[in-house]
N, C-alpha and C positions, 0 to 999 in steps of 0.2 A: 469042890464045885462052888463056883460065885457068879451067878446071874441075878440081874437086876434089870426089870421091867421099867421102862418108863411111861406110864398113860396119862394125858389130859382128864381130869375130873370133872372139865366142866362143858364147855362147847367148844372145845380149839381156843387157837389165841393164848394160850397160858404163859406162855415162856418158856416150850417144850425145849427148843434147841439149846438156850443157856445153859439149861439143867446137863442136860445129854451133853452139851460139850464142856463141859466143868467135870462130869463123870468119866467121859471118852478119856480122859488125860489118864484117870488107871484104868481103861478096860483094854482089853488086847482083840478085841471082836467088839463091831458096833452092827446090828443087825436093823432095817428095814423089814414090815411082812406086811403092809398092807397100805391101800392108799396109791396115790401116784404122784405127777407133777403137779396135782393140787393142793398138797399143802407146802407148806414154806415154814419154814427154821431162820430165824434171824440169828447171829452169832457174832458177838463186837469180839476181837483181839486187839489189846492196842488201840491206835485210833482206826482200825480197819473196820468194817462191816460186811459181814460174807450172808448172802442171802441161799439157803438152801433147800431145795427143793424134792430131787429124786434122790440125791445121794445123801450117805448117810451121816451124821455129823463128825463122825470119828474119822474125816476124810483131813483134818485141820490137824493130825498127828500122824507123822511117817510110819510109827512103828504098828498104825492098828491095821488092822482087816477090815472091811467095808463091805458088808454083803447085802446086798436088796433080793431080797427072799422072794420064793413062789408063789406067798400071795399078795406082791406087787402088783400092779398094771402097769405098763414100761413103754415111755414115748420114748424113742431112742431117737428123735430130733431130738426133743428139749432135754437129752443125756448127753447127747453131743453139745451140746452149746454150755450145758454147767460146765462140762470137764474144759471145755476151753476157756470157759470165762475164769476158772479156777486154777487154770495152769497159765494162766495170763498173768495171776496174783499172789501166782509162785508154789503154788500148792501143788506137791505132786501124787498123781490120777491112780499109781499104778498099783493100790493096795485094792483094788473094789472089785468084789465078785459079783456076779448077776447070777440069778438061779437060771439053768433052762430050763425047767418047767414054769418060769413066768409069761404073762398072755401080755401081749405085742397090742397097742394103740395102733390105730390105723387113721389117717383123716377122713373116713367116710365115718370112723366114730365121731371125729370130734363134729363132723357135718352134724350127723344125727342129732347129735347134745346140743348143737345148736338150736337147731329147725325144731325139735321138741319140747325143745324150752318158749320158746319162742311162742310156738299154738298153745302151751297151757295159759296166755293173757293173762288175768291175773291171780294166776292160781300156780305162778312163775314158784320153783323152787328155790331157786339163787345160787344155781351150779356154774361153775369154772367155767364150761364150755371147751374143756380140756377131753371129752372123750373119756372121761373115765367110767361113768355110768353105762353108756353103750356097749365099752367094753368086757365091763361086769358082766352083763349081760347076754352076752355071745359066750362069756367062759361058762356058766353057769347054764345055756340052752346048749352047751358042748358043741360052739360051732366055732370055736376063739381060734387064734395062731399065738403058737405060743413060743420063745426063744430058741426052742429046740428044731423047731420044724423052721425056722428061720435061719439056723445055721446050715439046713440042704436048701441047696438050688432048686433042684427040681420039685421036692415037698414043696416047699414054700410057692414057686409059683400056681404049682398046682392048687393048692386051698386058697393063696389068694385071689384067683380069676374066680372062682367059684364064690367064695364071700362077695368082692366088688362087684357080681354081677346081682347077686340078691340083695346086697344094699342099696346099689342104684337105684332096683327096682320102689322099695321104701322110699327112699331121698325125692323120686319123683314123682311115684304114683299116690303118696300117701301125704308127703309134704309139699308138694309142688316145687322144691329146689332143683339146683344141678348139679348133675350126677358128678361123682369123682371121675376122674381119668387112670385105668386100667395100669396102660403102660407104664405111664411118668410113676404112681403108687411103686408097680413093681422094682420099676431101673432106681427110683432112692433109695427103696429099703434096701435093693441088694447092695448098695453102695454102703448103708447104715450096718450090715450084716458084716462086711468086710470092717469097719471100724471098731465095732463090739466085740468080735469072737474072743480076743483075747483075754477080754473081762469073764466068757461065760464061760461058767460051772456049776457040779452037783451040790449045791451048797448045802445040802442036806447034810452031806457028809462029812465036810467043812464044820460045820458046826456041831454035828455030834461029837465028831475028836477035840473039839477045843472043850469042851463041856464036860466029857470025859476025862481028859488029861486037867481038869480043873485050873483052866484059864478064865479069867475074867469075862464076861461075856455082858453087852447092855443089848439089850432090847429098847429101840429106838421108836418108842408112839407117834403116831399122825394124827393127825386130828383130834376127838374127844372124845369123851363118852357120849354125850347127851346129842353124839351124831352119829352112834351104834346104828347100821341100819334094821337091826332089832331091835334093841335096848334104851333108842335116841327116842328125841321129837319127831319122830316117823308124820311125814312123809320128810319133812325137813332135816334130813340126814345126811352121812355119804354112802355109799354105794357098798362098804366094808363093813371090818370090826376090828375100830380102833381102842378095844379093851383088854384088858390081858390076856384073856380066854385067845384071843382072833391072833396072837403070836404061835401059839401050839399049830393053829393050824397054818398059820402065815410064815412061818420059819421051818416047820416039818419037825419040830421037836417035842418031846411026850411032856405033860404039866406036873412030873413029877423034876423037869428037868429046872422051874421056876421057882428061885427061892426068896427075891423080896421084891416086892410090888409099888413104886411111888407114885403114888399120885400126886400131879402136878395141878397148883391152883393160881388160880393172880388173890390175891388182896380182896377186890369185889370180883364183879361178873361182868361179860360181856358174852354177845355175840353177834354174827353177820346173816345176813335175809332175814327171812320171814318167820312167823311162830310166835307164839305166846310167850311171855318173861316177865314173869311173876314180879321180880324187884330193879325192873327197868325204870330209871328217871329220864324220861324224854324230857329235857326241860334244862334249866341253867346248871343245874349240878351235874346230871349227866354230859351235859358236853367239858364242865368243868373237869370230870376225870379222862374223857378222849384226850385232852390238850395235854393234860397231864402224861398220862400215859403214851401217847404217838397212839390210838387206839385205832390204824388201820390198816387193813390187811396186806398180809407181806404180797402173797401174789396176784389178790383183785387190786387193791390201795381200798377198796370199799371202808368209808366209815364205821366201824366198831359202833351198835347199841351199849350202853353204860348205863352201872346200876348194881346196888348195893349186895354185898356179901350172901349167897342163897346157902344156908345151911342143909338146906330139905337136900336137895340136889344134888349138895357136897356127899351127903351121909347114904344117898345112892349111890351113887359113884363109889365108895368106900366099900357099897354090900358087896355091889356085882366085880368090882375087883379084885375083892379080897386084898383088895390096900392095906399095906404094911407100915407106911410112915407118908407125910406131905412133906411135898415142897412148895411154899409160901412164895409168890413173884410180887414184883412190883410195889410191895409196902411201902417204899419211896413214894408215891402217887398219891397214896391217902394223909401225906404231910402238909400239915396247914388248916384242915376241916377241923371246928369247932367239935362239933358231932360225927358220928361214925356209927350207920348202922348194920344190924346182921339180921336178916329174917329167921328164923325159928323156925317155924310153923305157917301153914297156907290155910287162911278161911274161906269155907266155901258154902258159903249161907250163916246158918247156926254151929256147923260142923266147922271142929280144930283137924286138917290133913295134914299128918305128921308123914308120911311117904311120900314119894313121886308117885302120879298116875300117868297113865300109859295115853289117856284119851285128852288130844289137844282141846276138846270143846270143853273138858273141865278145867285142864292147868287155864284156860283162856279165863273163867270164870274167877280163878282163884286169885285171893289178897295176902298181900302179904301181911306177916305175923313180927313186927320190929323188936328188935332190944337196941338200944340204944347205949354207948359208948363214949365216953371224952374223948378226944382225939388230944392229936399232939402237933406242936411246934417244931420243935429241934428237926434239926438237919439228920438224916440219920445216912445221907450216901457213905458217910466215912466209919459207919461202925461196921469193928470185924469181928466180934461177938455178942450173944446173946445179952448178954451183962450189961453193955455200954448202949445197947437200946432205951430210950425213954421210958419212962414207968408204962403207963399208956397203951405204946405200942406192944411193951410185954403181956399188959391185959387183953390186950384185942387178941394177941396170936395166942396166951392161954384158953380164953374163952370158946377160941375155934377147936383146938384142941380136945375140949372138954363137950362141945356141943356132936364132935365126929366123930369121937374118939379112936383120932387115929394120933398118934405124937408128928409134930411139925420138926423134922429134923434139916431142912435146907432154909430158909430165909436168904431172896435178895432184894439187896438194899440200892441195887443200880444196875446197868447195866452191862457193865465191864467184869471179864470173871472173875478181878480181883472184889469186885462188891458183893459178895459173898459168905454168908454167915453159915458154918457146919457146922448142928449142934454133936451130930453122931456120926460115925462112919458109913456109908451105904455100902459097899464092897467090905464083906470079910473076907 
């Protein structure tokens, strides 16, 4: 057995997809379980740039398996349009399973996400507006459509005249919008249902036998931790569980079946909307590392918040995953700063907060606690081992090490996947 977890440690944005598709290249299964077309995976080959979304990165290698698990949310418009944007780029589609017991986006979800976003003024979440909240939602009040009832005709019309008539009802009596259209919903999905069937299956079983017969298997994260909609900046979250735990249930497999855990970091911190951020520099250094980094979001473009290394944050992410090793992104970005700091610790009056707290009105209160670091000159896009890194930059990535204690065994030094530093094997 070799499965390998990939999760964001911090708020999304880390560099999940370089990881994952640097890893994809030995896994023979890349799995999807949760999330939908809201998050996005950037992935350079070459001078190419493939932006990904609902499928799963391991789609950029003919020989792997592709499976978006049951606890997806699944726009099969915006699946139809990767797969053609991707076979436009020469990429071929035909390795990628869909679970059918995954719950089907509908456009009176993404209405809803609209219109509801909309009336919270300014108490706005800073969601997609991709429907995937809504759709949570209906799976969870057990009124969802899901793959399977989409692959019968007559199930599927039947649940969906019955959802569009009571979401209408919402969209106009509660929002004051206008309503979806009945028919036209039904005549595309059946049209979307004729396009997909060939992808859907029981992927459960799929993935048990490969995990069984001890094939390489990655578990592919969305999003972050600190947008667990348990475990995150609650209410500022997503609608899932993009942490290791949220795969057992999003893939259909037992957590004795998970053997090593990565948590992915950038260098500093960021994140997009609203919420408290304890070691945010709204000010010239923080835009100094967006310019640096491209810090903005693959599928809003939304500007990237920037701000220095949170160790508190890191070292939760590390509990509740049970992280096994980090992988270090964008250290490239912190080249050229004199200084280089990493918070420690949060002050919160007289009181030193060595945890995460759960309650935004205190992390709101809280200061950050600095250590302060030399930084470095040298160029380091061209180093491909730990060794030939700057003194500097080896102390920054010891010092994270030693503050999370988790060992940092990926390091990139750029964006392309030859910029890529393995200190240790992830796959055994």
């Amino acid at each position: 057995m070799s499965t390998v977890v990939i999760v964001g440690a911090q708020w999304g944005d880390e560099g999940k997809g370089k990881v994952i598709d640097y890893l994809a290249g030995e896994a023979e299964v890349v799995v999807r379980a949760q999330g939908g077309n809201n998050a996005g995976h950037t992935v350079v080959v070459g001078d190419t740039k493939y932006a990904l979304h609902l499928i799963p990165s391991g789609i950029l290698y003919p020989q792997t398996i592709n499976i978006i698990g049951n606890g997806v949310v699944f726009d099969p418009e915006g699946f139809i349009k990767e797969i053609e944007k991707l076979e436009a780029q020469g990429i071929k589609t035909d390795n990628i399973k869909i679970s059918d017991r995954t719950h089907v986006i509908f456009p009176y979800h993404k209405r809803i996400d609209e219109l509801a976003e909309a009336s919270r003024g300014e108490g706005m979440i800073g969601t997609t507006k991709k429907g995937i909240g809504p759709c949570y939602m209906d799976k969870v009040e057990r009124s969802g459509i899901r793959i399977c009832d989409l692959m019968d005709k007559e199930v599927f019309i039947e649940k969906a005249t019955k959802q569009i008539e009571q979401k209408n009802i919402i969209i106009e009596k509660i929002y004051g919008g206008e309503k979806v259209d009945r028919d036209e919903i039904i005549e595309s999905y059946l049209g979307y249902a004729d396009r997909i069937r060939k992808y859907v299956d029981d992927t459960t079983v799929i993935l048990y036998d490969a995990v069984a017969a001890g094939k390489k298997v990655l578990f592919e994260g969305a999003q972050g931790t600190l947008l667990d909609v348990d475990l995150g900046t609650y209410p500022y979250v997503t609608s899932s569980h993009p942490i290791s735990g949220g795969f057992t249930v999003g893939a259909g497999i037992g957590p004795n079946m998970i053997e090593e855990v990565v948590g992915v970091i950038k260098a500093y911190t960021t994140r997009v909307g609203k919420g408290p951020f304890v070691t945010e520099q709204d000010n010239e250094l923080g835009d100094r590392i967006r310019i640096a980094g491209n810090e903005y979001g693959t599928v809003t473009r939304r500007p990237r918040r920037c701000g220095w290394f949170d160790a508190v944050m890191v070292k939760y992410a590390a509990r509740i995953n049970g992280l096994t090793c980090l992988s270090m992104m964008l250290l490239d970005v912190l080249t050229g700063f004199e200084k280089i700091a990493i918070c420690t610790g949060y002050k919160l009056g007289d009181r030193v907060i060595e945890h995460f707290p759960a309650s935004l009105e205190t992390l709101a209160k809280c200061e950050p606690i600095y250590e302060e670091m030399e930084g470095w000159k040298e160029d380091i896009t061209g180093c491909t081992s730990y060794e030939e890194l700057p003194e500097n930059a080896r102390k920054y990535i010891d010092r994270i090490e030693a503050l999370i204690g988790v060992p940092v065994k990926i390091i990139s030094v750029g964006p392309k996947r030859t910029q890529t530093i393995i200190r240790d094997k992830i796959f055994r």
